[in-house]
Phi, psi and omega in degrees: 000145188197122159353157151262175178289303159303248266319136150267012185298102190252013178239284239282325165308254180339340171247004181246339209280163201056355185277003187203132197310120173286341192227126166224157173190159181232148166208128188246165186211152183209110169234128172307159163228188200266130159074061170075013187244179228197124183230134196225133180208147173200131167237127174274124152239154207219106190315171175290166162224176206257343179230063068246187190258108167234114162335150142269160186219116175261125198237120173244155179216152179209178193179142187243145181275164120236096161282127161258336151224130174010311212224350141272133159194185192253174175190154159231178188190141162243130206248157161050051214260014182259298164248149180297336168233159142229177181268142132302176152344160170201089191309127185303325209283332188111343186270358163222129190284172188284133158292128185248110181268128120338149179279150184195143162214156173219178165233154214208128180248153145242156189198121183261135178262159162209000000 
C-alpha cells in the first residue's frame, strides 16, 4: 500500500503496510485409491507478519473419503495436524482479536440430490 503522491493521508499506510503476509503458498493433493475411497492432504504456509507481529505457520490437513453410493458418501478429515495451535491475522484497527486455531478433526456424510 502506497501514498499518492498529493495525498495528504498520514495514518492509513503506516497502519495497513505489514498487516499481510510477504509469502504464502498452498499445496493441495487428491488421489482415488481402490474400491471408492479418496485420499485429500493440503499443506499452507503462511510468512510472518510485522505489524501487528504474528509468527509464520505451515499447517497440513488431511481426510480419506469413502463413495459408497452414486450419490453418497463418508469422509473423516483432520486439520492443523503439525501443532496444537498457531495465531491467525490481527487486525491493526483492534476490531478483530488474534484466532487461536486448533488441532481439529471431524467426520463429513454427504449425500447428493439429483
Amino acid at each position: 500500500m502506497h501514498l499518492a503522491p498529493s495525498s495528504q493521508d498520514t495514518t492509513s499506510v503506516s497502519q495497513a503496510q505489514g498487516s499481510s503476509p510477504d509469502h504464502s503458498a498452498q499445496l493441495r493433493s487428491h488421489f482415488e485409491l481402490r474400491h471408492g475411497l479418496a485420499w485429500d492432504a493440503s499443506a499452507y504456509f503462511v510468512d510472518r507478519l510485522a505489524n501487528p507481529l504474528e509468527h509464520a505457520y505451515t499447517r497440513l490437513d488431511t481426510g480419506l473419503s469413502w463413495q459408497f453410493a452414486e450419490s453418497a458418501s463418508l469422509g473423516i478429515f483432520g486439520q492443523n495436524l503439525l501443532t496444537d495451535t498457531h495465531e491467525e491475522f490481527v487486525d491493526p484497527t483492534g476490531s478483530v482479536r488474534t484466532r487461536l486455531v486448533k488441532r481439529s478433526a471431524y467426520a463429513k456424510f454427504t449425500w447428493r440430490f439429483r
